[in-house]
C-alpha positions in Angstrom: -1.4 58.3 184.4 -2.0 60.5 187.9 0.8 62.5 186.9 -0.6 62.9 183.8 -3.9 64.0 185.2 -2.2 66.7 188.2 0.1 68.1 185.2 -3.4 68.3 183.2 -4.9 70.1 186.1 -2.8 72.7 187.3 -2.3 73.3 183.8 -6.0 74.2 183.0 -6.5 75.9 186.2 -3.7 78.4 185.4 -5.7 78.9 181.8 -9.1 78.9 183.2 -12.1 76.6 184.0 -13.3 76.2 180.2 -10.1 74.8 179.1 -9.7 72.2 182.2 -12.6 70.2 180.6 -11.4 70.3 177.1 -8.3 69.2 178.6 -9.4 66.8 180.3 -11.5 65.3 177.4 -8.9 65.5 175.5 -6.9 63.2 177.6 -9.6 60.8 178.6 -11.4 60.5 175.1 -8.9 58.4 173.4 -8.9 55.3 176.5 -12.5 55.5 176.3 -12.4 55.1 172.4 -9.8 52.6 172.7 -12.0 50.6 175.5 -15.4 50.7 173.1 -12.8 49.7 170.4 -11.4 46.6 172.1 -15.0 45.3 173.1 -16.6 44.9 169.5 -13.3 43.5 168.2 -12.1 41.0 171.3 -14.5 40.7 173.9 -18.2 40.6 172.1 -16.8 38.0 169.0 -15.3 35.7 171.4 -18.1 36.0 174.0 -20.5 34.6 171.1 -17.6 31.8 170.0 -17.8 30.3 173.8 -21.6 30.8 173.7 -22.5 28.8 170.3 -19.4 26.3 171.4 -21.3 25.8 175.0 -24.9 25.3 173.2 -22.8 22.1 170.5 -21.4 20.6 173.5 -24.7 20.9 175.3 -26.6 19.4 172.1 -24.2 16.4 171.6 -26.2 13.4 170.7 -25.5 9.6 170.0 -24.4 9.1 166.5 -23.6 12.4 165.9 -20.1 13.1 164.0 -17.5 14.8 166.1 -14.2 15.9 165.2 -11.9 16.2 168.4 -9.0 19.1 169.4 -6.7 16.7 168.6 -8.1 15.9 164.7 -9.5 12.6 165.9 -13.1 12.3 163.9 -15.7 9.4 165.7 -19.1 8.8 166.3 -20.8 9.2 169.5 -21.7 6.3 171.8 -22.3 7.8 175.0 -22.5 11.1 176.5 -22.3 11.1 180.2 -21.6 14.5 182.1 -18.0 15.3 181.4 -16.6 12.7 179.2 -18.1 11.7 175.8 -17.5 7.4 174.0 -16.6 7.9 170.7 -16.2 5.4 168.1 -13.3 5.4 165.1 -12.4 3.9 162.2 -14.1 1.0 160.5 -11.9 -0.9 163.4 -14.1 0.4 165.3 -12.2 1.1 167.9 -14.0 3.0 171.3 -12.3 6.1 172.6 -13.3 8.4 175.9 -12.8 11.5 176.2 -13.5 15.2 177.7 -16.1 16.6 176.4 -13.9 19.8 176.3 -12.4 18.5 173.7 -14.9 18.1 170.9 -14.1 20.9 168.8 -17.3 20.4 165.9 -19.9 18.6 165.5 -20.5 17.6 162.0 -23.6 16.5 162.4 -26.9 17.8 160.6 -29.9 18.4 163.0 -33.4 19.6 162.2 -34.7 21.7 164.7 -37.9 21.0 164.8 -39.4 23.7 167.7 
């Protein structure tokens, strides 16, 4: 890339001022595009992902319906600070685990603000 940019240089200065900046637009243009580019389709879309995952983990409620990373789907018994109980089958048999792990809640809540 710094060679790139000397052989850009001594290039425009042998052609003139004016033609060193369109040069150099030229060159840097294109990254910049490509930069702008790669933020609204990767960075801004998965930003919002980890943000509206953050706020269900945050909202997790006893009885709600949770389905787990691993396809396991319970209700909630407890939620303490990392881990959350979750209760399965008609067996009813009581699993904990990370909270990390609960990949959707299922449950319908009214926001009532």
């Amino acid at each position: 890339m710094f060679k790139l940019l000397v052989d850009t240089s001594n290039a425009a200065a042998s052609n003139g001022q004016g033609n060193m900046v369109v040069t150099l637009l030229t060159t840097i243009l294109p990254i910049v595009l490509m930069v702008v580019i790669f933020y609204f389709l990767l960075i801004r879309p998965e930003k919002k992902r980890s943000k509206k995952m953050k706020e269900m983990l945050d909202n997790l409620q006893v009885a709600d319906e949770v389905v787990t990373t691993g396809g396991i789907i319970g209700r909630v018994l407890s939620v303490k600070e990392d881990t959350v109980l979750i209760e399965t089958g008609s067996d009813r048999t009581r699993l904990r685990v990370l909270r990390s792990s609960i990949a959707e809640n299922r449950t319908v809540h009214d926001d009532v603000s």
